[in-house]
C-alpha positions in Angstrom: -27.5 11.4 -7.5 -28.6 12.1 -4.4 -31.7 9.1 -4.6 -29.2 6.6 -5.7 -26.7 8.0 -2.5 -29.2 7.2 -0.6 -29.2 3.7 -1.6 -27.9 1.1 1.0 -25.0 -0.4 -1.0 -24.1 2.8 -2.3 -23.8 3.7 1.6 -22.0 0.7 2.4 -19.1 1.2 -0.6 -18.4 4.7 0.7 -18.2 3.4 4.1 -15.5 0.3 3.4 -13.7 2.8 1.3 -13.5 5.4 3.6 -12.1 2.5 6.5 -9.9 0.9 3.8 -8.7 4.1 2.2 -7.4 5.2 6.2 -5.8 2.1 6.6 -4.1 1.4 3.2 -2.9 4.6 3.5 -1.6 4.7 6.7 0.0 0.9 6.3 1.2 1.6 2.7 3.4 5.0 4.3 5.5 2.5 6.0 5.6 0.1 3.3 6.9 2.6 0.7 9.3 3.4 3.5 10.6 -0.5 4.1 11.1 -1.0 0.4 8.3 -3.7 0.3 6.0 -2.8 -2.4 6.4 -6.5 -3.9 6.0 -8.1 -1.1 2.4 -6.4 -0.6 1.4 -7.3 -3.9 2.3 -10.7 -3.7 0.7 -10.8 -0.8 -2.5 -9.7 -2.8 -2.3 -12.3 -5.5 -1.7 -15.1 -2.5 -4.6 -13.7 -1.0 -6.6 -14.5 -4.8 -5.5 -18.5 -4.3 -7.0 -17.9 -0.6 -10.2 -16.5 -1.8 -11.1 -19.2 -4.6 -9.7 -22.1 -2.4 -12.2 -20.8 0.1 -14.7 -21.5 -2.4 -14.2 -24.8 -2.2 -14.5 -25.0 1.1 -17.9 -23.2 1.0 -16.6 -20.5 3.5 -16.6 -16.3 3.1 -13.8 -15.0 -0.1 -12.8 -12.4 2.8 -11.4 -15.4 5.5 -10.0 -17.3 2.6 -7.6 -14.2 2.0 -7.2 -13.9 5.4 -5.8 -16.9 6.0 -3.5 -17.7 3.8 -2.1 -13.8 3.5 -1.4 -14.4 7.0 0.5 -17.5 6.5 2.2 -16.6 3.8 3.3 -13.3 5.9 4.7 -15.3 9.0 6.6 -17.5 5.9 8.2 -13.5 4.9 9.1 -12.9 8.2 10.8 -15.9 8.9 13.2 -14.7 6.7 13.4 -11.4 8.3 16.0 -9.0 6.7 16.8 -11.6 4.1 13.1 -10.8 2.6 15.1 -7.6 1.1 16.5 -8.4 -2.6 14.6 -11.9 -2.6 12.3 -10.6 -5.5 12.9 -13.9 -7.3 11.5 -16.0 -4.6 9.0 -13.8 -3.8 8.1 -13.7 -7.7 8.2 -17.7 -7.7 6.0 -17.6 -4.5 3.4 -15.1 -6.1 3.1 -16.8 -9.6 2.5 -20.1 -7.7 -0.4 -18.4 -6.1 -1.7 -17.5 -9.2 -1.3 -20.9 -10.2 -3.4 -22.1 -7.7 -6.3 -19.9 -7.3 -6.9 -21.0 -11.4 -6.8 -24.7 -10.3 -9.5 -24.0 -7.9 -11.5 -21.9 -9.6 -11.6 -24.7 -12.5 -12.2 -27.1 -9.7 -15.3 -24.7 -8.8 -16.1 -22.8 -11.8 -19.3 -21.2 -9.9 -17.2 -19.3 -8.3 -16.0 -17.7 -11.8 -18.2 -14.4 -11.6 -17.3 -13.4 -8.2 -13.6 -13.9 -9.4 -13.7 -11.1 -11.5 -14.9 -8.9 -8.3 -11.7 -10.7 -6.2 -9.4 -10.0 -9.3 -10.8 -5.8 -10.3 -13.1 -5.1 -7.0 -16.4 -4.9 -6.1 -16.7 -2.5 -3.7 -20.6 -1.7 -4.9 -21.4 -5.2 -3.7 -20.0 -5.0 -0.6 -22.4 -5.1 2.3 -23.2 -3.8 5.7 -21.3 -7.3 7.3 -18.3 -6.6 5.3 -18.6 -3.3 6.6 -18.5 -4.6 10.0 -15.6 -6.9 9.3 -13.6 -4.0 7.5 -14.4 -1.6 11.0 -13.1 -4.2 13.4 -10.1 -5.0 10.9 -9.0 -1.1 10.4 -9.8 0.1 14.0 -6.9 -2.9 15.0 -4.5 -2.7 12.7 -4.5 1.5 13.4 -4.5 0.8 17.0 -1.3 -1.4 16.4 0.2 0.9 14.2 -0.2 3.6 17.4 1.0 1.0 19.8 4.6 0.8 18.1 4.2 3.7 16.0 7.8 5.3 17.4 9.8 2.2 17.0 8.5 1.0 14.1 10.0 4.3 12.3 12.7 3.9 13.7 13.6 0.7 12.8 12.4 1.2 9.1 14.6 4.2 8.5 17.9 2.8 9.9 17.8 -0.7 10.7 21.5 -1.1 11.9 21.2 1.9 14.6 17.9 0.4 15.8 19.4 -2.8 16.6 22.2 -0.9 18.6 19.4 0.5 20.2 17.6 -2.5 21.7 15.1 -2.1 19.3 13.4 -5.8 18.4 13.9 -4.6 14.7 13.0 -9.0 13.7 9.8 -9.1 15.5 8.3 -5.8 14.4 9.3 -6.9 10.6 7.0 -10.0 11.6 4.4 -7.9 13.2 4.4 -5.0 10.1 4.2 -8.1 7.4 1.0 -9.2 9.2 -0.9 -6.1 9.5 0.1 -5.8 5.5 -1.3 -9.3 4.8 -4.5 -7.9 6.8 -4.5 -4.6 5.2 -3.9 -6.4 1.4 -7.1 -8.8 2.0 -9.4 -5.9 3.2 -8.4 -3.5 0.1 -8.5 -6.2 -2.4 -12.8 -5.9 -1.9 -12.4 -2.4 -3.0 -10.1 -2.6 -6.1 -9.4 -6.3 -6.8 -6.1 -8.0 -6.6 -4.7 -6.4 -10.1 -5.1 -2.6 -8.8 -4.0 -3.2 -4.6 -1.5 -0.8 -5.4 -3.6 1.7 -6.5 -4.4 2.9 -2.3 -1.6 0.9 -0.6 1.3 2.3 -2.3 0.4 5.2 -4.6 -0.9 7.8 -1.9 1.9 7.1 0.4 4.8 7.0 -2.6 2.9 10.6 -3.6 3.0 11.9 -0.1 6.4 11.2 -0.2 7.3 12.6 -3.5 5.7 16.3 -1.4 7.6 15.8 2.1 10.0 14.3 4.2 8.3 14.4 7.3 6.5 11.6 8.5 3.4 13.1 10.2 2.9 15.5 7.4 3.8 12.3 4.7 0.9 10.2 6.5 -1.3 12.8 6.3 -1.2 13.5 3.1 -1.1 9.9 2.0 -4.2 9.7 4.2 -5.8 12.6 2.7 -4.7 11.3 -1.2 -6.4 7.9 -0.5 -9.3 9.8 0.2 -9.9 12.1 -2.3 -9.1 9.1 -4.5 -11.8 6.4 -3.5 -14.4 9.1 -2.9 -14.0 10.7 -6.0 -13.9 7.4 -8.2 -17.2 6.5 -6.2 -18.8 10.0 -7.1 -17.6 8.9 -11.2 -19.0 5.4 -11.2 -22.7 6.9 -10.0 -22.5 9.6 -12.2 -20.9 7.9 -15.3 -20.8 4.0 -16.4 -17.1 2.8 -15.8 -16.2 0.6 -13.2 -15.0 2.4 -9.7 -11.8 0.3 -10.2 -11.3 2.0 -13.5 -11.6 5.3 -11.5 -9.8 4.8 -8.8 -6.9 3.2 -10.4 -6.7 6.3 -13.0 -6.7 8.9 -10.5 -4.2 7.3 -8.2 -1.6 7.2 -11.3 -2.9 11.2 -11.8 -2.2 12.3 -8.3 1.3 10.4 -8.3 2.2 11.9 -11.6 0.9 15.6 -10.4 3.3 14.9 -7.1 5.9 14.1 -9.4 6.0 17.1 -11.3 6.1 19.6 -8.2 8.8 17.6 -7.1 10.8 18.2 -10.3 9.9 21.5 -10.2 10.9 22.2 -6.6 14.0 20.1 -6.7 15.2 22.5 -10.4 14.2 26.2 -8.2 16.7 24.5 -5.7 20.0 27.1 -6.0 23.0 25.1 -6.7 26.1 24.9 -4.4 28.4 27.2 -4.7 31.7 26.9 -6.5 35.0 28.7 -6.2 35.2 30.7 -9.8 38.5 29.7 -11.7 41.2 31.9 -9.8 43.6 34.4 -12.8 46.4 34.4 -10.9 49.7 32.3 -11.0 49.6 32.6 -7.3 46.6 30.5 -6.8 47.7 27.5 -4.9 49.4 29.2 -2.7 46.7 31.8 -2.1 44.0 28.8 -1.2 46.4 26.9 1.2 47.8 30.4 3.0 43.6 30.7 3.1 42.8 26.9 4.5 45.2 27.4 7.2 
């Protein structure tokens, strides 16, 4: 084990999925917290129809899902709040995507092997220039995330008061969509398009399930993307299953364990108290002489 960690591409997958793991986690808090789950994953299947269009065009799988997950993002938040309860168009949108990356990659059917790294991730093929772009992506979008950290919370838990406020609650919905587009195309390298969810949403929707508070929340979303993609790393050197296959499975175990202990903590919660059923023929009058 420790000859093959040695290994440069071995290296390189723990280093993009130590960067991407941060940022999904930290990204994905806030997009468990806005409701906007589907929109990030079909911003993951647009970014599919980027990466085999950029085929075509003989250019990098990586800018191809850059570019059009960050037009398709400034398309979401033109529509600003009305992007909440517009699952239908965003369902049309993302199966038209799908639609499209198969029409180029029958247009380019060379491209058909590294579509199955695009659609389940490849994050063992990843190399030390896609480390470089993933460090540069993840050091923005968390220095973004610092820069309007405060309102950005505020606007995500109540809206309606933040707009009271003076808070620019429209263009920080525009700017959180495009760090998501970015985050979306920079995890799909680790677990494809079909498992995205699997580090944007699952460690922040577990961290949730533990605590309210959002520092300790993004912490331990943080610390659950962590264990996950190091621990599916450690399984696909020592075993023969894909790292998507691991990854993916202990994401859904770590949900389901936060689950549980939330059940069980919410059940040890004592219930309210209620008045017990008063004998007496005198009881209305009793509880009103009382109220007064």
């Amino acid at each position: 084990m420790f000859a093959i960690i040695q290994q440069e591409f071995v290296q390189n997958a723990f280093l993009a999925g130590t960067i991407v793991s941060i940022v999904a986690a930290l990204v994905g808090y806030f997009v468990v917290l806005r409701s906007q789950a589907f929109a990030g994953h079909a911003l993951s299947h647009i970014g599919f129809a980027g990466a085999t269009g950029a085929a075509l065009l003989g250019i990098s799988a990586l800018s191809g899902m850059f570019a059009l997950t960050l037009l398709a993002a400034l398309g979401m938040g033109a529509l600003g709040e009305r992007l909440r309860g517009r699952d239908v168009e965003i369902g049309m949108v993302l199966s038209f995507a799908l639609g499209l990356g198969v029409l180029f990659l029958n247009l380019y059917t060379n491209f058909a092997s590294e579509t199955v790294g695009v659609l389940f991730g490849s994050i063992l093929s990843v190399t030390r220039q896609d480390v470089v772009i993933t460090l540069i992506s993840g050091v923005a979008i968390v220095l973004l995330l610092l820069l309007f950290f405060r309102p950005l919370l505020f606007a995500s838990i109540d809206p309606e008061v933040a707009v009271t406020r003076g808070v620019p609650v429209r263009l920080l919905s525009l700017l959180f969509l495009l760090l998501l587009a970015i985050t979306v195309s920079v995890t799909v390298q680790i677990v494809g398009v079909l498992l995205v969810f699997a580090l944007l949403i699952v460690p922040a929707a577990a961290a949730q399930r533990l605590t309210h508070a959002p520092a300790s929340a993004l912490l331990l979303s943080v610390l659950f993307a962590l264990t996950i993609t190091w621990s599916g790393l450690l399984l696909t050197i020592v075993g023969h299953w894909p790292a998507s296959f691991y990854i993916a499975a202990l994401s859904a175990l770590i949900y389901f364990i936060a689950l549980g202990i939330n059940r069980v903590r919410d059940a040890r919660v004592p219930h309210v108290y209620r008045t017990p059923p008063c004998p007496s023929k005198n009881c209305g009058e009793t509880l009103s002489a009382s109220s007064v």
